[in-house]
C-alpha positions as CSV (number, residue, x, y, z in Angstrom):
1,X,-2.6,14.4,-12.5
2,X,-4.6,17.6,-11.5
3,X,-3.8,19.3,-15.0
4,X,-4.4,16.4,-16.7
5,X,-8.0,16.1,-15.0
6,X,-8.7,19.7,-16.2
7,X,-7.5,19.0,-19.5
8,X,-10.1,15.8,-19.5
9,X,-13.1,17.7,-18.5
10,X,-15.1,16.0,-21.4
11,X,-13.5,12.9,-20.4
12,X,-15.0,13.5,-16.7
13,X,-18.2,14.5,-17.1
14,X,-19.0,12.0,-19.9
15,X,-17.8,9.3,-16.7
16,X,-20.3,10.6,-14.3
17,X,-23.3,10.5,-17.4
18,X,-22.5,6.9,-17.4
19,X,-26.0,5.0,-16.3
20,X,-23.7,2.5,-13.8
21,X,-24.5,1.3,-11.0
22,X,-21.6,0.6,-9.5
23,X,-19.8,3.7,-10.8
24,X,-23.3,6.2,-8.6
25,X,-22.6,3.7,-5.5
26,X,-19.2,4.6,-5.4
27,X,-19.3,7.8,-6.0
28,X,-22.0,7.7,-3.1
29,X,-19.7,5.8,-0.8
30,X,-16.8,8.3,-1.8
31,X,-19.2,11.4,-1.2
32,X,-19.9,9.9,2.7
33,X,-16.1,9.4,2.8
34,X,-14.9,12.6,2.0
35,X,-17.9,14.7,4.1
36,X,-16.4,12.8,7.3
37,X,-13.1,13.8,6.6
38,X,-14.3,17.5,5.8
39,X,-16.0,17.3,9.4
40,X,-12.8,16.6,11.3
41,X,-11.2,19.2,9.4
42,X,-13.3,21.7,10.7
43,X,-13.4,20.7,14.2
44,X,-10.0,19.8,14.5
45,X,-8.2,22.4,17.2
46,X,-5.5,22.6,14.4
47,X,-7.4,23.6,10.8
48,X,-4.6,24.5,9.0
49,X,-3.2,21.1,9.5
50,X,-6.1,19.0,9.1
51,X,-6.9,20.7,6.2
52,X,-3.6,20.0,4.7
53,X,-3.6,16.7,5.8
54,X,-7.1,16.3,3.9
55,X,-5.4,18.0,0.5
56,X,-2.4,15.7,0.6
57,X,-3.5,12.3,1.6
58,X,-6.9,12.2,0.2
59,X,-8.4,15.0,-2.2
60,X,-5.5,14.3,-4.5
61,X,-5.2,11.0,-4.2
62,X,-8.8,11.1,-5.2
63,X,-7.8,13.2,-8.2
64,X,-5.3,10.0,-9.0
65,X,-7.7,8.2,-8.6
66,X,-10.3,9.3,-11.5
67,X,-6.8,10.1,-13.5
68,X,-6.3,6.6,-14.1
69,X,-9.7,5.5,-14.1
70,X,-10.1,7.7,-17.4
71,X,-6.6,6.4,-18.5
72,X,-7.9,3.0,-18.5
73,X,-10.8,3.9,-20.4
74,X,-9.5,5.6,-23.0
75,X,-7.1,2.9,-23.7
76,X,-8.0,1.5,-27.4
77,X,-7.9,-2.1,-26.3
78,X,-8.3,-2.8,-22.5
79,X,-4.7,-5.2,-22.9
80,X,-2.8,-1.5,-23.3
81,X,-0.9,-1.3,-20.6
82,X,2.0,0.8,-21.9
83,X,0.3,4.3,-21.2
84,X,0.3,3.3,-17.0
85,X,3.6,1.7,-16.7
86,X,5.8,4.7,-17.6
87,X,5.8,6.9,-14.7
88,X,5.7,4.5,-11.9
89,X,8.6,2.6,-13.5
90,X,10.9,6.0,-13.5
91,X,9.9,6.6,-9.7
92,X,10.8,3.1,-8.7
93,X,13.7,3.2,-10.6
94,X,14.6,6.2,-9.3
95,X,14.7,5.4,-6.2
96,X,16.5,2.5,-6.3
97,X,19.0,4.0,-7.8
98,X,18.8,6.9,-5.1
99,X,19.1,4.2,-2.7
100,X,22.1,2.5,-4.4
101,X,23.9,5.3,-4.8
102,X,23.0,7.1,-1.3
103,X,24.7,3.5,0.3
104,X,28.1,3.3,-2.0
105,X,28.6,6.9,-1.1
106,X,28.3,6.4,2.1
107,X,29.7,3.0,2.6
108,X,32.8,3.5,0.3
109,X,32.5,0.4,-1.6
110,X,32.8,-1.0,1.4
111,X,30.9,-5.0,0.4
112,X,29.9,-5.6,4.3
113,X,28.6,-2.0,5.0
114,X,26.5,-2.2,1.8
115,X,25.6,-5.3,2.8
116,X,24.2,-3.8,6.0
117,X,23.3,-0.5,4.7
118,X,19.6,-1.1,4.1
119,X,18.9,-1.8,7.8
120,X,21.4,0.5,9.7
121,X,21.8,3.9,6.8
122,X,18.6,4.4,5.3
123,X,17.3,5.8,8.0
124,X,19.6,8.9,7.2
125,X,18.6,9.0,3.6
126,X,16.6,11.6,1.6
127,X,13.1,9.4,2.2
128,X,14.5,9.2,5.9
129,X,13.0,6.1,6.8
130,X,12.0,3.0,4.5
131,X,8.2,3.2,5.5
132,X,7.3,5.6,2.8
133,X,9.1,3.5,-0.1
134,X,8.1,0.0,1.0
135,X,4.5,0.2,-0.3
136,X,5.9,1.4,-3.7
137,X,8.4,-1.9,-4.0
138,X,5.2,-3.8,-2.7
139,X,3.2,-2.3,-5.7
140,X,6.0,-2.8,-8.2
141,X,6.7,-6.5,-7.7
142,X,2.9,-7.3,-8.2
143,X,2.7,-4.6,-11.2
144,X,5.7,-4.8,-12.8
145,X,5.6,-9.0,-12.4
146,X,2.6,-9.0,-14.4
147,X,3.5,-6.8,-17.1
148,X,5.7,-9.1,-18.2
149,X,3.0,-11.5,-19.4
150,X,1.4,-8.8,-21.1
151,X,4.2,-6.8,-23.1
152,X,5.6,-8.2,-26.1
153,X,8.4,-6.3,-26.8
154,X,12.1,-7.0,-25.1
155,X,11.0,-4.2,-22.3
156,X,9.4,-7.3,-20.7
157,X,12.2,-8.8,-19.4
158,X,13.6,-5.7,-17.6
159,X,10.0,-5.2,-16.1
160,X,10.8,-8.5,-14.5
161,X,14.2,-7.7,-13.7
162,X,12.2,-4.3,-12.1
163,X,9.5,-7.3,-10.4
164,X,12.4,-9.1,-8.7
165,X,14.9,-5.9,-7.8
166,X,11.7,-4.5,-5.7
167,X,11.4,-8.0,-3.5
168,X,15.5,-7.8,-3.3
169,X,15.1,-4.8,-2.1
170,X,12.5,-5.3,0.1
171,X,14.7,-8.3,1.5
172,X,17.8,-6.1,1.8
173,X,15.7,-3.6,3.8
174,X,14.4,-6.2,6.1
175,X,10.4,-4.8,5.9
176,X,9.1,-7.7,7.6
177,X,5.3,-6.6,7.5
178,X,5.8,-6.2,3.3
179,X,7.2,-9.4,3.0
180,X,4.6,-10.6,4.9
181,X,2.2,-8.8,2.7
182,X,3.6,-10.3,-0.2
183,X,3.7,-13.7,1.3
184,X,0.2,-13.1,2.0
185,X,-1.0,-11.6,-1.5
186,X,0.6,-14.8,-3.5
187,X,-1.2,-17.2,-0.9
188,X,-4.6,-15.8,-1.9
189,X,-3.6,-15.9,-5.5
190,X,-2.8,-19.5,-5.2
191,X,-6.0,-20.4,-3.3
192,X,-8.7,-18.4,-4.5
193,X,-7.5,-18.7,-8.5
194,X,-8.3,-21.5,-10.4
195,X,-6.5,-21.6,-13.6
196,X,-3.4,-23.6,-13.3
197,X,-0.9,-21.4,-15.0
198,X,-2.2,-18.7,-12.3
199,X,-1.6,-21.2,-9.1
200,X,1.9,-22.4,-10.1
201,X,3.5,-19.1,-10.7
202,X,2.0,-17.9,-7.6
203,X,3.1,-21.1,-5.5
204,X,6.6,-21.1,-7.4
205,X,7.2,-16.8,-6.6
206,X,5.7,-17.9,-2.7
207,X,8.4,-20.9,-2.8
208,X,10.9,-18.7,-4.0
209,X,10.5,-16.3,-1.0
210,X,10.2,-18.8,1.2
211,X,13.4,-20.3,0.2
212,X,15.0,-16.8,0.4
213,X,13.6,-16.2,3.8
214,X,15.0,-19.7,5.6
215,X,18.7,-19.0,3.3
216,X,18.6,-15.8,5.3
217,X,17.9,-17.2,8.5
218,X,20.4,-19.6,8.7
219,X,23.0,-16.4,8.4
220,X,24.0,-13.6,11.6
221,X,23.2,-11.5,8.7
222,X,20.2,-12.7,8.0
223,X,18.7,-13.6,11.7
224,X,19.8,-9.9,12.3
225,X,17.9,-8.4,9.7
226,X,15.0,-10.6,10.4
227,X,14.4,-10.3,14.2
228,X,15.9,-7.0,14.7
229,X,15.8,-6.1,17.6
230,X,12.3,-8.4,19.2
231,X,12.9,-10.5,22.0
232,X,10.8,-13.4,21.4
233,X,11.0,-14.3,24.7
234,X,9.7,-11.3,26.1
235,X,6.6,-11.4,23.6
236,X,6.1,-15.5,24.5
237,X,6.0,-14.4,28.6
238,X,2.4,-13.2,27.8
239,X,3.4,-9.7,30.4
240,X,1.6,-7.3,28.4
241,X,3.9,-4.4,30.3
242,X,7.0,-6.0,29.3
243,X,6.4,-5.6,25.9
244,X,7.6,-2.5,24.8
245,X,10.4,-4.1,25.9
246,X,10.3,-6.6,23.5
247,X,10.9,-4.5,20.3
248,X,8.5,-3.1,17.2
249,X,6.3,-6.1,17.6
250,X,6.0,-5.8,21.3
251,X,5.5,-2.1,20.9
252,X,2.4,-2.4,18.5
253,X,1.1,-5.2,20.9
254,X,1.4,-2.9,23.5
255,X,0.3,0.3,22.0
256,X,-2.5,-1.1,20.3
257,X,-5.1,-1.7,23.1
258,X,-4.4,2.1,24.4
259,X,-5.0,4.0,21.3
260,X,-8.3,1.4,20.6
261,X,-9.4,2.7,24.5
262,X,-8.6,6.2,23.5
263,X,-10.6,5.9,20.1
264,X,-13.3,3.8,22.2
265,X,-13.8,7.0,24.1
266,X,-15.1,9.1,21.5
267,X,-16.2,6.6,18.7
268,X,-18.1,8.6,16.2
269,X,-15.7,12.3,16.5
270,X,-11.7,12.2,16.1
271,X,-9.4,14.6,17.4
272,X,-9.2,16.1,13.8
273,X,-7.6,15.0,10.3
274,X,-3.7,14.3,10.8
275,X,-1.0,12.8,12.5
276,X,0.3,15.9,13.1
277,X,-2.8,16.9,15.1
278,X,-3.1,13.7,16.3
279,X,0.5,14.3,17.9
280,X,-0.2,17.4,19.0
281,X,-3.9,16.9,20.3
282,X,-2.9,13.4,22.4
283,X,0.8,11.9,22.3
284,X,2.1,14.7,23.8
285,X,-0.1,14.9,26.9
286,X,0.4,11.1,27.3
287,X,3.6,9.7,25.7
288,X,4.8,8.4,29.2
289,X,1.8,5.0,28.7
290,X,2.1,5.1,24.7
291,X,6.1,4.7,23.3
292,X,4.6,5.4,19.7
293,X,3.3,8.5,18.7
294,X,0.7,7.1,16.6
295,X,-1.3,3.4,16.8
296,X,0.9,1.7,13.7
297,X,-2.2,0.9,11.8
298,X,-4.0,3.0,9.1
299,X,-7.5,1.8,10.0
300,X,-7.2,2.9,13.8
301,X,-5.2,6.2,13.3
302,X,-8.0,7.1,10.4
303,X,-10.8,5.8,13.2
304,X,-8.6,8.3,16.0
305,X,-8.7,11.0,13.6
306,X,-11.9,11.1,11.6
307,X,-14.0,8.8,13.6
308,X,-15.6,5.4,13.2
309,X,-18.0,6.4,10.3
310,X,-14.9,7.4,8.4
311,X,-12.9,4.6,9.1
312,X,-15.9,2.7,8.2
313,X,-16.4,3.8,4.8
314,X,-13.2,3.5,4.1
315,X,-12.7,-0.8,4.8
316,X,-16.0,-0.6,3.5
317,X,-14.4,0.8,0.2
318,X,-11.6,-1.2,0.8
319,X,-13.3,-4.8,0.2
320,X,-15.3,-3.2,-2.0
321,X,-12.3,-2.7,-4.9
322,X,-11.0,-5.4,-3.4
323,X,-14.1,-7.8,-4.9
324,X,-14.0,-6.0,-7.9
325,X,-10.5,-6.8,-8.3
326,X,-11.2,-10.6,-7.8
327,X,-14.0,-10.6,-10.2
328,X,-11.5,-9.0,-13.1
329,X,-9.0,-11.8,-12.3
330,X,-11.2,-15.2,-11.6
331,X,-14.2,-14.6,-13.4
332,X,-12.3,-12.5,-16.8
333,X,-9.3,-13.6,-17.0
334,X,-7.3,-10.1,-16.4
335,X,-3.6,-10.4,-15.3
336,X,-4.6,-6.4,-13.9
337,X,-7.2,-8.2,-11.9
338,X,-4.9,-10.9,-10.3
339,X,-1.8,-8.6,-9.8
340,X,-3.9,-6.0,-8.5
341,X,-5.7,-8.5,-6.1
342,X,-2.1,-9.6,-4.7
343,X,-1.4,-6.1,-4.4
344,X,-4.7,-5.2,-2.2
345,X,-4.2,-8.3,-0.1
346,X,-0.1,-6.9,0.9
347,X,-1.3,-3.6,1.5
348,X,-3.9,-4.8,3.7
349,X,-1.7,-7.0,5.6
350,X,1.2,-3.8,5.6
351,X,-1.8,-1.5,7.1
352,X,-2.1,-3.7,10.3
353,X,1.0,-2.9,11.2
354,X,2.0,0.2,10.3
355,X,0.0,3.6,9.4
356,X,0.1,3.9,6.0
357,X,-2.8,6.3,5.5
358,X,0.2,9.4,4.9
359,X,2.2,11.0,2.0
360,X,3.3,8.9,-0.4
361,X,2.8,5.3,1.6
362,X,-0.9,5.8,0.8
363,X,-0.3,6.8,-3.2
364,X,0.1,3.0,-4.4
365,X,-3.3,2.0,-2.5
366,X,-5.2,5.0,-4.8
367,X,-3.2,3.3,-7.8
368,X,-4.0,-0.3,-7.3
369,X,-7.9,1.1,-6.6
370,X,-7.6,3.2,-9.7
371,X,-6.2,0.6,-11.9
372,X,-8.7,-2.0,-10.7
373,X,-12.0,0.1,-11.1
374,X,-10.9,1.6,-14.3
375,X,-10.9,-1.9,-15.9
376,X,-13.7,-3.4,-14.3
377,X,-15.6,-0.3,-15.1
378,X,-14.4,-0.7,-19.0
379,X,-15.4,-4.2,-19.1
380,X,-18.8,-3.3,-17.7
381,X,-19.6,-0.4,-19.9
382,X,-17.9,-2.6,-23.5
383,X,-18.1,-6.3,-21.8
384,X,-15.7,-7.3,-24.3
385,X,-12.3,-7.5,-22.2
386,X,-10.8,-11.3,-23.2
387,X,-9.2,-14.0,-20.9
388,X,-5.2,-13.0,-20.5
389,X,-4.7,-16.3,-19.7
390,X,-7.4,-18.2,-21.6
């Protein structure tokens, strides 16, 4: 995406001549953003490791960022979807078929072992864990769903097939806060949009998973992958000390007053950009009151690292896309609008729980923000972008 920024230069600086006002107040509110993180890179205690943190999670996401805001408006016709499709369809399907094959090898065809395998092997995979790749399924259902409304050809009906394998998966991994997120993300869709084509496929997909969710729970499989390993009862006791005990759950629950003290303490300064740093600069001096080595949430470990100001201009940008994304679905009648506003609303719910502000977890957030401002800025500039669903 970097080369193809330098090979767009014209491309770029004929976007920052536009006379927008919404295109100089981001790129105000980015500005802000980025000269707080630069500030707890240089008085982090650890540089090299701030700064690397800086370069990997947010300068070139950044860079992805404007990529695919001039993608979108060098599209002929804003409906062209094809050119943004390509790539994220051969990393999801990559990895699913990474995943696929990682578990029959391991399993030996074994059907009960694969049927376990995404909740007891992935943690020994290649992505070693199933944090990094659950915002990328969360992005493809919403994505790929929509595409299919969009693309004419036969390709549609294997970017459904792609929509639905990404919640399967999701449901075979057991990522409770994405399924939430999704759960979440078609509820807003089904409230906040009024055309009726828009609420019914919404309610029927929230149905669907709804339906999946209770034919789950009424199998040991399925309770197992579900609860894990919380103890409800623990959690419904109300002792706040006897919930790390209690599981994941319990564990945030737990953690999540400490780290807010800790970040309390110094408000408008971090302890420098990355959980790395983070790790190095706090957990390990007190890991015997905090059984996590970072808070589970993206907005609080950004607030611990970079400060409040930082944390604040990012939500700030946060609801800020967000809007713009809800204007290009309710008020224009773009499909990119309404899946990216499902999108926003799972991410959201996924970043309570879990610190998503790393590596490649953070990539689909700069995508969904990418895509959404790159249409609503083309529909500004031409105002001529149609109804999908008129």
């Amino acid at each position: 995406m970097l080369l193809f920024l330098l090979t767009q230069r014209k491309a770029l600086s004929s976007l920052f001549r536009l006379k927008d006002k919404d295109l100089r107040f981001l790129a105000a509110v980015w500005g802000l953003f980025l000269f707080f993180l630069l500030g707890a890179v240089f008085y982090s205690p650890y540089p090299s490791a701030s700064l690397d943190a800086f370069l990997l999670n947010y300068f070139f996401n950044f860079v992805l960022f404007l990529g695919l805001v001039i993608l979108c408006l060098r599209g002929e016709t804003p409906e062209e979807y094809q050119f943004l499709w390509i790539v994220p369809l051969l990393i999801n399907m990559g990895a699913n078929l990474y995943y696929l094959i990682f578990s029959i090898g391991r399993c030996h065809y074994d059907f009960f072992c694969l049927l376990m395998a995404g909740m007891n092997l992935m943690k020994d995979s290649l992505f070693q864990g199933l944090v990094v790749t659950s915002p990328v399924y969360v992005f493809g259902f919403f994505f790929f769903g929509v595409l299919f409304f969009k693309i004419r050809s036969r390709a549609r009906y294997f970017l459904a097939g792609l929509s639905l394998m990404d919640l399967g998966f999701l449901l075979w991994f057991g990522r409770r806060a994405a399924l939430l997120g999704i759960f979440c993300g078609l509820m807003v869709l089904f409230l906040c949009f009024p055309h009726r084509g828009v609420r019914l496929l919404s309610f029927g997909f929230w149905i669907l998973l709804l339906s999946l969710l209770i034919a789950l729970w009424t199998t040991p499989y399925g309770r197992k992958l579900l609860l894990r390993s919380e103890k409800i009862s623990l959690l419904l006791s109300g002792d706040y000390q006897a919930f790390p005990r209690a599981g994941s759950l319990g564990e945030r629950l737990y953690i999540w007053p400490i780290y807010l003290k800790e970040a309390l303490r110094h408000p408008l300064k971090g302890m420098g950009l990355g959980r790395r740093v983070q790790k190095r600069v706090w957990f390990r001096e007190k890991k015997e009151i905090a059984p996590q080595e970072h808070a589970h949430n993206l907005f609080l470990n950004l607030w611990l690292q970079a400060g409040l100001p930082a944390m604040l201009c990012f939500m700030y940008l946060y609801g800020w896309i967000f809007r713009k994304a809800y204007v290009l679905g309710r008020f224009e009648g773009s499909l990119m609008g309404l899946s990216m506003t499902g999108f926003l609303t799972a991410f959201l719910v996924m970043s309570l729980f879990e610190g998503l502000e790393e590596q490649a977890r953070f990539v689909p957030f700069w995508m969904g923000a990418g895509l959404t401002f790159g249409y609503y800025l083309r529909s500004r500039i031409f105002n001529e972008l149609p109804g999908d669903y008129d």
